[in-house]
Residue frames as qw, qx, qy, qz and C-alpha x, y, z in Angstrom:
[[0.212, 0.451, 0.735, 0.459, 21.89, -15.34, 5.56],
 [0.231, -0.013, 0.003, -0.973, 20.53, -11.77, 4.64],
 [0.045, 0.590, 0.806, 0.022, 16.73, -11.67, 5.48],
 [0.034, -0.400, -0.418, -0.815, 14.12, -8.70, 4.21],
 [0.213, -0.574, -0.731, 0.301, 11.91, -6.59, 6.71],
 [0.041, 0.704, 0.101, 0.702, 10.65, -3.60, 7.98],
 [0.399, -0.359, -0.459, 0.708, 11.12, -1.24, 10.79],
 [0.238, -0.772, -0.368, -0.461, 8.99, 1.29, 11.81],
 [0.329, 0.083, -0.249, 0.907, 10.71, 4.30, 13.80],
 [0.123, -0.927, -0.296, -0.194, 8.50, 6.79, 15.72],
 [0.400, 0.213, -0.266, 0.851, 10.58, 9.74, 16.68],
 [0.335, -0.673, -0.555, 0.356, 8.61, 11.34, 20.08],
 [0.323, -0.722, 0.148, 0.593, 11.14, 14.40, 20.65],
 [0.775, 0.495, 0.182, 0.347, 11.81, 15.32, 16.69],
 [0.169, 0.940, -0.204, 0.216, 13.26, 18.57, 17.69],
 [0.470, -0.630, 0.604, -0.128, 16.03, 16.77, 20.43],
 [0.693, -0.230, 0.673, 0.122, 16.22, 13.39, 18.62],
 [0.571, 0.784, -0.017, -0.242, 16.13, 14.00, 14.80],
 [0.257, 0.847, -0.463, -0.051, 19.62, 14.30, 14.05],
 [0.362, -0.588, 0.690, -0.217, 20.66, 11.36, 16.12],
 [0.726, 0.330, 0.597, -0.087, 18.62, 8.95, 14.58],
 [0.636, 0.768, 0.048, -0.048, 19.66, 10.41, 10.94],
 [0.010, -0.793, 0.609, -0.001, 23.13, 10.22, 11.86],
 [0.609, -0.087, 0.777, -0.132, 22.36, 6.34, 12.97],
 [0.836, 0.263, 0.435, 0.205, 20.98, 5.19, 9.92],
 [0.642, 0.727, -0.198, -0.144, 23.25, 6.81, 7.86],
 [0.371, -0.634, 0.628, -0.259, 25.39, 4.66, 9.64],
 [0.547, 0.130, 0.786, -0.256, 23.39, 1.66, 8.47],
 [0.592, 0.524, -0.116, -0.601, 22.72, 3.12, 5.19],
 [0.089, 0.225, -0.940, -0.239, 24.65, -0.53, 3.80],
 [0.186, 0.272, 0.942, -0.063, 21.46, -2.40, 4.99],
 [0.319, 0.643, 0.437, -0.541, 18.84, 0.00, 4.08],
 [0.398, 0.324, 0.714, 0.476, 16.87, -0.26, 0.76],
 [0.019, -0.557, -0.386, -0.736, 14.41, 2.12, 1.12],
 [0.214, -0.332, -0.643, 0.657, 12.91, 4.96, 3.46],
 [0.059, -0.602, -0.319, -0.729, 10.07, 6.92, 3.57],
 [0.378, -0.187, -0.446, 0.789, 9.39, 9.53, 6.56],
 [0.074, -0.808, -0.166, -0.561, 7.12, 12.46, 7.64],
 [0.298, -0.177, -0.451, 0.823, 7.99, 15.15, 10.18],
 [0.273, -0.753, -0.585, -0.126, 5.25, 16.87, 12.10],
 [0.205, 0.246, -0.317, 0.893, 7.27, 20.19, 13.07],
 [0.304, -0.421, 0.040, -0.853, 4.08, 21.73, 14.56],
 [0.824, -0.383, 0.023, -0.417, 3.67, 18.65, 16.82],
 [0.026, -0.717, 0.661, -0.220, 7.31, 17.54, 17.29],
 [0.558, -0.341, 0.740, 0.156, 7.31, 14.31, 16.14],
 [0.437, 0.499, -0.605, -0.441, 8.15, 12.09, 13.18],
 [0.901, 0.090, 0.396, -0.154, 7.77, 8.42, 11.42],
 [0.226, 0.538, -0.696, -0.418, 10.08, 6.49, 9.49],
 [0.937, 0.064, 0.324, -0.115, 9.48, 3.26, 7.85],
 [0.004, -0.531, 0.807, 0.258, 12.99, 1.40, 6.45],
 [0.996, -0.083, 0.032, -0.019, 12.87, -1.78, 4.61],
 [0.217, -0.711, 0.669, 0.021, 16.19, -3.21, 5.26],
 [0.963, 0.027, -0.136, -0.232, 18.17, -6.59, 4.29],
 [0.107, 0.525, -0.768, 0.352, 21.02, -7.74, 6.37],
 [0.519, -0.012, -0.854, 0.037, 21.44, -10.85, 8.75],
 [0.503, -0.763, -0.326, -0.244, 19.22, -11.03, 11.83],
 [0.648, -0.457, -0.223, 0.567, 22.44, -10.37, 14.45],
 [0.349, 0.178, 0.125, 0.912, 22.93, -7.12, 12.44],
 [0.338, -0.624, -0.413, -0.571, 18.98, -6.00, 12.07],
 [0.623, -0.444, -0.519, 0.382, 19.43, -7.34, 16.19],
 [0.411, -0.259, -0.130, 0.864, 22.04, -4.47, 16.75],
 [0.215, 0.206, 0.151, 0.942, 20.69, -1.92, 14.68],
 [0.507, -0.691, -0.321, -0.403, 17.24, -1.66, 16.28],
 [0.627, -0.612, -0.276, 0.396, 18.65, -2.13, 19.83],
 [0.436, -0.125, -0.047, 0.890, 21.02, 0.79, 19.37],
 [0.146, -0.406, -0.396, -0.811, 18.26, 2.80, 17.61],
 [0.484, -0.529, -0.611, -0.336, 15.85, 2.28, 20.30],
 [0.559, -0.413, -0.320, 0.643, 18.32, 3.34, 23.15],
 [0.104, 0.317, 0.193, 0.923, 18.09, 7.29, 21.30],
 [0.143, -0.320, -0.466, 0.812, 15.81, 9.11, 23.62],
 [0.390, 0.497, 0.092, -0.769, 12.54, 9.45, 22.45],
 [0.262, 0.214, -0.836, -0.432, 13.00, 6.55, 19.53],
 [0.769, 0.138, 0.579, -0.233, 10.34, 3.65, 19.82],
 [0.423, 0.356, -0.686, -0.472, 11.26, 1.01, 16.68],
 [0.767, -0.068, 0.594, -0.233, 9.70, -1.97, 15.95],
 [0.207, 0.477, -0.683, -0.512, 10.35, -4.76, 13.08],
 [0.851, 0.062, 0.440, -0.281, 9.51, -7.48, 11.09],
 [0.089, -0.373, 0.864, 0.326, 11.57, -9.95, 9.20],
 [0.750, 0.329, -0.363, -0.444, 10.28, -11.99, 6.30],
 [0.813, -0.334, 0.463, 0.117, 10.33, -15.90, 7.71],
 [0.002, 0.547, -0.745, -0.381, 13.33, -17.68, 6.24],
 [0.820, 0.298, -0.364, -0.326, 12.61, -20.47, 3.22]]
């Protein structure tokens, strides 16, 4: 069963980990509804916030893989299920 959340992405290293993460969720772009982002060039790092809506073994993977990127930190929350 698809379930509705957010994730919240800090990106540490934007100038080394930028691309890697943007390459990832466009990987993922099937679950992702919406994203909004700023980048802090002059302090080299960035924020994303995704909501996303896919089954929790998917949301599972895609944070854990995201979070293994060097310099990523992600956390989430999932709307409980009805």
């Amino acid at each position: 069963m698809a379930r509705k959340g957010i994730i919240g992405i800090i990106i540490e290293d934007h100038k080394n980990s930028a691309g890697k993460v943007n390459d990832f969720l466009h990987r993922y772009g099937n679950i992702i509804i919406a994203r909004m982002g700023i980048h802090k060039k002059e302090e080299n790092y960035g924020l994303i916030s995704l909501i996303v809506e896919a089954n929790t073994d998917i949301i599972g993977e895609f944070t854990g893989k995201l979070g293994q990127i060097k310099g990523v930190n992600v956390s989430s929350t999932m709307l409980k299920e009805k």
